[in-house]
N, C-alpha and C positions, 0 to 999 in steps of 0.2 A: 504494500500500500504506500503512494507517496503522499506524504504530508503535504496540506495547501499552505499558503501562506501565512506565517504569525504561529505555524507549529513545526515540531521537528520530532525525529526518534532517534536514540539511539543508534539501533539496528534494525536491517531488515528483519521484516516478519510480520504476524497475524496484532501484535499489540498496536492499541492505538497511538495515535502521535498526541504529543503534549505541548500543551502552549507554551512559548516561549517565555523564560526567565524572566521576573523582574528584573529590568535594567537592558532589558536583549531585545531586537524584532528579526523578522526575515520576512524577505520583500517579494519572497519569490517560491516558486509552487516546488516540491520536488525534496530528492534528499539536500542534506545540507546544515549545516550548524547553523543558530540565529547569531545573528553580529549586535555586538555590544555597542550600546548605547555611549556615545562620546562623555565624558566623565564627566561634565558638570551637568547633563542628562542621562535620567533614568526611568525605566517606562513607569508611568505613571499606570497606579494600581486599578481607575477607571478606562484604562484602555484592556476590553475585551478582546482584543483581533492582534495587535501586536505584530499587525504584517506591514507598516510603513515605517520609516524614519519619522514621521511625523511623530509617531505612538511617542517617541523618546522626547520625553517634553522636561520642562526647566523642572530641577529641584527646588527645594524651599530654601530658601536665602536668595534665589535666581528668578528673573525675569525674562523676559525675550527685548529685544532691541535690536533691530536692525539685522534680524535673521538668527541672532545669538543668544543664548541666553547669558548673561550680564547679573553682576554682584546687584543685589538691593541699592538703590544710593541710602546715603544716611536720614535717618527720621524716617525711616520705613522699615518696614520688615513682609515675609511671604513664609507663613508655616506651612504650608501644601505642595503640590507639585501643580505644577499647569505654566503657561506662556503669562497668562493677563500679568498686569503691571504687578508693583510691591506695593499693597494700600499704608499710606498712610500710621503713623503713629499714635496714639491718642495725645489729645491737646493735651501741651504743656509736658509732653516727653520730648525724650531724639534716644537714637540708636546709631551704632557704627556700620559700617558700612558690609551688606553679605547678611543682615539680620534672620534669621530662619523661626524666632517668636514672637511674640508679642512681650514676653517677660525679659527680652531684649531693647525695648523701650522704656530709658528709665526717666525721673524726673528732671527736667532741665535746674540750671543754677537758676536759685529764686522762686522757687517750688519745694514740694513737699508733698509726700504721700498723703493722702486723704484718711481720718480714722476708718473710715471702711478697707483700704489700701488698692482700690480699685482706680481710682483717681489720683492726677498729681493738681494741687491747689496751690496757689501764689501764699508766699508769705504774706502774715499780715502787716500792715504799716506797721514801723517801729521796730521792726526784724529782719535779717538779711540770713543767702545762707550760695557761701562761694563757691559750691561744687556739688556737681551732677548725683544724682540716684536718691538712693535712700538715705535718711536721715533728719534734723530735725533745723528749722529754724532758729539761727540766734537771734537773743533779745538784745538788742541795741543798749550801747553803755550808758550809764549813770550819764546823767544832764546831756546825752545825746540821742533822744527817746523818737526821733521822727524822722522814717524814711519813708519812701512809698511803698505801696503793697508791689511785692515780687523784687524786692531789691537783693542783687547779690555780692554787695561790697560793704563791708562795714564804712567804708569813706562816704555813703548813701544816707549814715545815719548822721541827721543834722543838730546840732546845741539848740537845748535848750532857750529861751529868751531870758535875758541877762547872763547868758554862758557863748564863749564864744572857745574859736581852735582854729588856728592855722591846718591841721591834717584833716579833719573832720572825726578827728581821736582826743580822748583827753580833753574834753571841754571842763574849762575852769569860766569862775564867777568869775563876771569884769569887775575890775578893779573900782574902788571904790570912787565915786562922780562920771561915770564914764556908761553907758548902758548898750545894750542892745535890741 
C-alpha cells in the first residue's frame, strides 16, 4: 500500500500508514520519509493532513512576516503555534523580544501588580518605583511627598511647600525669612 500525502510507513506491507510526526509533513503520495519542518517551525497540532509545507507553521514566541516566521517584537508575546501576528501585551506591561506567554509580560517601571495580580496598575501619586516586573511601589521621602501617578524616579518626587532641594532628594525646611 502507498501512503498519500501527510502519511508515511515504515515498511512495506498490509499495516496502515501513519501520519506524519509532529514537526514533519510530506508533500507527496508514495513511499518516502516526511521532511522536517524548518526549526523555528513545527507542524502545528491542528493541522490534520500534514501533506504541505504550509502544515509547518510558526511556533509560539514566532510570527510570520514577510514569508518567515520572525521573533515576537517586544511588548508582545504568541503562546500557540499559527502565522497570525504576536497580540499585544496587556496594558501597562512589555516583554523581550521571542515572548512564547503571556506571564512573559511583566509590569513596566511605574507600575505595579494589581492585588488581584492579574493587572499591572500605575503607582499612586506620591510613589515611584525604577524597575520593570514585580514588586512594590516606593513611598516618596519625608517632605518630598508629591509625584505623579506612575512615576518611576525618585527625582519625580517633588518638596514639600516650605521644603525645597536642589536633587529633588533630601528636601530640607527653607531657611528661616525665605519661603517656598
Amino acid at each position: 500500500t502507498l501512503c498519500a500525502a501527510g502519511k508515511f510507513k515504515l515498511e512495506g506491507g498490509p499495516e496502515p500508514c501513519s501520519l506524519c510526526p509532529y514537526g514533519f509533513y510530506k508533500n507527496f503520495s508514495g513511499a518516502g520519509s516526511c521532511l522536517q519542518c524548518p526549526s523555528e517551525r513545527g507542524a502545528s497540532s491542528e493541522a490534520d493532513q500534514r501533506d504541505e509545507f504550509t502544515d509547518c507553521t510558526c511556533r509560539p514566541g514566532n510570527e510570520l512576516r514577510d514569508g518567515t516566521c520572525s521573533l515576537c517584537p517586544p511588548d508582545t508575546y504568541k503562546d500557540e503555534f499559527g502565522t497570525f501576528a504576536c497580540p499585544n501585551c496587556p496594558q501597562n506591561t512589555q516583554s523581550p523580544v521571542g515572548s512564547d506567554n503571556v506571564t512573559k509580560c511583566i509590569c513596566e517601571v511605574g507600575h505595579r501588580a494589581s492585588v488581584d495580580g492579574v493587572a499591572c496598575i500605575p503607582c499612586q501619586e506620591g510613589s515611584y518605583k525604577e524597575f520593570g516586573g514585580i514588586g512594590n511601589c516606593t513611598i516618596c521621602p519625608l517632605h518630598a511627598p508629591y509625584s505623579p501617578a506612575a512615576s518611576f524616579n525618585i527625582s519625580d518626587c517633588q518638596c514639600d511647600l516650605g521644603s525645597e532641594s536642589m536633587t529633588g532628594q533630601n528636601c530640607t525646611q527653607c531657611l528661616p525669612g525665605k519661603y517656598k
